[in-house]
C-alpha positions as CSV (number, residue, x, y, z in Angstrom):
1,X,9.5,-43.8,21.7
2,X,10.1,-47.1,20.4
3,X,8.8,-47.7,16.7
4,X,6.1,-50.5,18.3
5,X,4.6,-47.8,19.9
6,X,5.0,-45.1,17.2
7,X,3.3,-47.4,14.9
8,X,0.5,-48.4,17.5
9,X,-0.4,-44.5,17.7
10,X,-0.7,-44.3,13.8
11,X,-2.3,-47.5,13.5
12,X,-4.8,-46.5,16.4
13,X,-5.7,-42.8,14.4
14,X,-5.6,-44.0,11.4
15,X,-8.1,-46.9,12.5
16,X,-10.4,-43.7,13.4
17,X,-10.5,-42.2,10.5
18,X,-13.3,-43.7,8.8
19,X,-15.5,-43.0,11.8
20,X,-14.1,-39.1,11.8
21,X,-15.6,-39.1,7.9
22,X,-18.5,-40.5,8.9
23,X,-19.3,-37.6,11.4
24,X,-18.1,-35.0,9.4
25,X,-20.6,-36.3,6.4
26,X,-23.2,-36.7,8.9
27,X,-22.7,-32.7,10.7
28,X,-22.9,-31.8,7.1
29,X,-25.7,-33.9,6.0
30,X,-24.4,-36.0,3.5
31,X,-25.1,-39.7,4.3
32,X,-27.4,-39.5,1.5
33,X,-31.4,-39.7,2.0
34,X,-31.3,-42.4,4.5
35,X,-28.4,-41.8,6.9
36,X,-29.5,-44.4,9.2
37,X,-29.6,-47.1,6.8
38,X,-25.9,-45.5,5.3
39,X,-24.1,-45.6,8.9
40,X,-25.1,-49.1,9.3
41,X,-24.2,-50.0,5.6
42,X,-20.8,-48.7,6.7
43,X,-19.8,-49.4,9.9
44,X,-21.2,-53.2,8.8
45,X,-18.1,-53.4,6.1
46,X,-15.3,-51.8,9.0
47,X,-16.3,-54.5,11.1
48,X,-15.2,-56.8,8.1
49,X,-12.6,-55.2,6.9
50,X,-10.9,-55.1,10.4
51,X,-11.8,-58.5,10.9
52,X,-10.0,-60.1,8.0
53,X,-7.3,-57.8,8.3
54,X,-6.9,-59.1,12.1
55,X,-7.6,-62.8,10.2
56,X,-4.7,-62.0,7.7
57,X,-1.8,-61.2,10.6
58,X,-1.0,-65.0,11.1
59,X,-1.1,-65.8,7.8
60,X,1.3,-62.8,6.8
61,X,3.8,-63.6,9.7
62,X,4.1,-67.1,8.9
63,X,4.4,-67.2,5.5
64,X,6.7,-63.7,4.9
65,X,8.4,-63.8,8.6
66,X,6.8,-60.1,9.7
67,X,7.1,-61.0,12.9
68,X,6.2,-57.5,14.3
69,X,2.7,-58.1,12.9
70,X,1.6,-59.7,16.1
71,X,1.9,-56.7,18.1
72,X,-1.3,-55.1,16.3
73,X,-3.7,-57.8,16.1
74,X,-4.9,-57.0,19.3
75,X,-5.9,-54.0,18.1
76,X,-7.2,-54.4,14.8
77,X,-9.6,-57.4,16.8
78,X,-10.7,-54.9,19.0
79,X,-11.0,-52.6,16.3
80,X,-13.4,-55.1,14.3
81,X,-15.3,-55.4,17.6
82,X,-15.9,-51.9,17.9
83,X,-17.1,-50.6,14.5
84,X,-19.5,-54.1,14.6
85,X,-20.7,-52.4,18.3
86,X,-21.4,-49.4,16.3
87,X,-23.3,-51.4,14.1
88,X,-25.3,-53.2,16.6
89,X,-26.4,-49.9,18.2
90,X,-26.9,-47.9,15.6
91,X,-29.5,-51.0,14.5
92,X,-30.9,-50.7,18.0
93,X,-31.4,-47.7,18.8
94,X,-31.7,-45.3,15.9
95,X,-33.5,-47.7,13.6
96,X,-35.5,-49.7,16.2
97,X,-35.2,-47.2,19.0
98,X,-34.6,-49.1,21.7
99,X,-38.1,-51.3,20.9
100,X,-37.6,-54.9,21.9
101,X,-40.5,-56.0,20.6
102,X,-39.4,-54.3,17.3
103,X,-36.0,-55.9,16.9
104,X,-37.2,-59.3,17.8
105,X,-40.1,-59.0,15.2
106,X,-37.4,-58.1,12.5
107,X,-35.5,-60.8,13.7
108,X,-38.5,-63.5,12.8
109,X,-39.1,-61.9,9.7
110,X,-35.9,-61.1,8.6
111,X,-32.8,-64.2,9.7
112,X,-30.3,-62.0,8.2
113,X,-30.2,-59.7,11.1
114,X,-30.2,-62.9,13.6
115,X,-27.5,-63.9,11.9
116,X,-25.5,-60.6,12.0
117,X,-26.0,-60.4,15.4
118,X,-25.2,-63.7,16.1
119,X,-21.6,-63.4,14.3
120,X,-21.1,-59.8,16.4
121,X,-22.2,-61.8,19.9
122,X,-19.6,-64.3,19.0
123,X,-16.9,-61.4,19.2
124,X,-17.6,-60.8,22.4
125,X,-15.7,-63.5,24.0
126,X,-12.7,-62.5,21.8
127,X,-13.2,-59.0,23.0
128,X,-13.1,-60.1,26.4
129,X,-10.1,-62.4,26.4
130,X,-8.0,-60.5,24.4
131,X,-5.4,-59.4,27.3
132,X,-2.6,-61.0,28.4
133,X,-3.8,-61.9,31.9
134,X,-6.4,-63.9,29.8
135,X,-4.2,-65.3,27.6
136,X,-2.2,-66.5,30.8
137,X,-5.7,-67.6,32.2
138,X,-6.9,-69.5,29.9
139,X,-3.6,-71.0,28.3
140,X,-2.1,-70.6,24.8
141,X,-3.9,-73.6,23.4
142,X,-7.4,-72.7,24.7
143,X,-6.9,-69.1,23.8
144,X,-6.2,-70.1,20.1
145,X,-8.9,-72.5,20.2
146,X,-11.3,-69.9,21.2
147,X,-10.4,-66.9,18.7
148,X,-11.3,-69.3,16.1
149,X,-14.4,-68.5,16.8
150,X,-13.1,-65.3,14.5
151,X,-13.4,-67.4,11.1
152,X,-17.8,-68.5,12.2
153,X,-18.0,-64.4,12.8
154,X,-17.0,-63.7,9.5
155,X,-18.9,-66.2,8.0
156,X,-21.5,-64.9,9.5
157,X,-20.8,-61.8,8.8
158,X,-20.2,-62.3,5.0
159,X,-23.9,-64.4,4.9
160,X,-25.9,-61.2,6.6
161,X,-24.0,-59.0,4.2
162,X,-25.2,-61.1,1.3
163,X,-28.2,-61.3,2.4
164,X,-29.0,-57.3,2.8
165,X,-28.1,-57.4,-0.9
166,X,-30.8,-56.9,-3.6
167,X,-28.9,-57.2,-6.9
168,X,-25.1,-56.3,-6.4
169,X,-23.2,-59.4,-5.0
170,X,-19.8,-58.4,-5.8
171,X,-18.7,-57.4,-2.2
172,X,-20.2,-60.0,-0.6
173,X,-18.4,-62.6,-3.0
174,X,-15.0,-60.5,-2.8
175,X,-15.2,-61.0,1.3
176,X,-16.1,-64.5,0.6
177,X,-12.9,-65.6,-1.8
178,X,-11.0,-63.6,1.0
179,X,-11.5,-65.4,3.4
180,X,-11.6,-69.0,1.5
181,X,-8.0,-67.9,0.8
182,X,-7.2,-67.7,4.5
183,X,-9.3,-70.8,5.5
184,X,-7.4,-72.6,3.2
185,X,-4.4,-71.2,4.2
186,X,-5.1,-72.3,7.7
187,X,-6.0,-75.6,6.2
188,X,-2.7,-75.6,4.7
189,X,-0.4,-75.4,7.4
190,X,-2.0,-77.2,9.4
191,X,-1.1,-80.0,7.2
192,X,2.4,-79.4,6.3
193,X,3.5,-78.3,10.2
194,X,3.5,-82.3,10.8
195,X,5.5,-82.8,8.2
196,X,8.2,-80.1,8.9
197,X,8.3,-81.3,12.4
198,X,8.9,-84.4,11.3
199,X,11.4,-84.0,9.2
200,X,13.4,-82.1,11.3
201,X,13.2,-84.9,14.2
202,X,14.2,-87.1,11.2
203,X,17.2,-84.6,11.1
204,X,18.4,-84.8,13.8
């Protein structure tokens, strides 16, 4: 076994960990006195965390050279994808049971909610096309225009979480300055890749 795929197993466990706590707290009862309202809480932060970590692969690989890093996106995406599905359906059915009428009503009353689950609909696509035949499909160029769809998700995501907040923004603000880093990274080279091209065809 090659160390890609060694380190694809422990980062695919590992990934399930939080999820394995979260059971074993709940078979023991101790999500606290509102365990719906706790697995949400919870599986709402994964989806970030997962998210920006998948955010912060391109950045790393460029600016230290860990090429490797690529190999795991995928699944870190997917990983982001599937703790914000958890989310969605623990929402849906567990707190709103299924009730459309329900979920649309807390939708008008409450737009944090539209907005969460407008940044989880816009990971759909980026679910979908995240195989190589899509790549292939689609073409390099469209596929990276399309999973920048990533950065309106978690802005999205970071607005919903500040909005559940009642008095303790730190986490929301932490997310935030996170991902203004890698915005501006993004803004960054973006900018200066014209220039090194250009002075290398000056170069030579």
């Amino acid at each position: 076994m090659d160390d890609i795929k060694f380190n694809k197993i422990i980062l695919f466990v590992n990934s399930l960990v939080p999820l394995a706590l979260l059971a074993w707290d709940a078979y023991w009862q101790k999500l606290g006195a509102n365990p719906i309202e706790y697995f949400l809480r919870t599986t709402g932060v994964l989806t970030l965390v997962f998210l920006f970590i998948t955010l912060s692969v391109t950045p790393l690989r460029q600016h230290f050279g860990w090429n490797q890093l690529i190999k795991f996106r995928r699944m870190l995406g997917l990983y982001a994808f599937f703790y914000g599905f958890l989310h969605l359906i623990t929402y849906s059915i567990f707190d709103k049971s299924l009730s459309i009428s329900a979920i649309l009503g807390d939708i008008w009353q409450r737009p944090f909610i539209a907005i969460g689950m407008a940044s989880f609909f816009l990971l759909i696509p980026l679910a979908i096309t995240s195989t190589n035949s899509m790549i292939k499909r689609l073409g390099g160029k469209n596929w990276q225009k399309l999973h920048r769809l990533a950065y309106i998700a978690a802005i999205g995501g970071i607005v919903h979480f500040y909005m559940i907040q009642k008095s303790d923004f730190t986490y929301p603000i932490l997310f935030g300055m996170v991902l203004a880093g890698l915005l501006g990274y993004r803004i960054y080279a973006a900018y200066e890749k014209p220039k090194k091209k250009l002075a290398t065809n000056y170069r030579n």
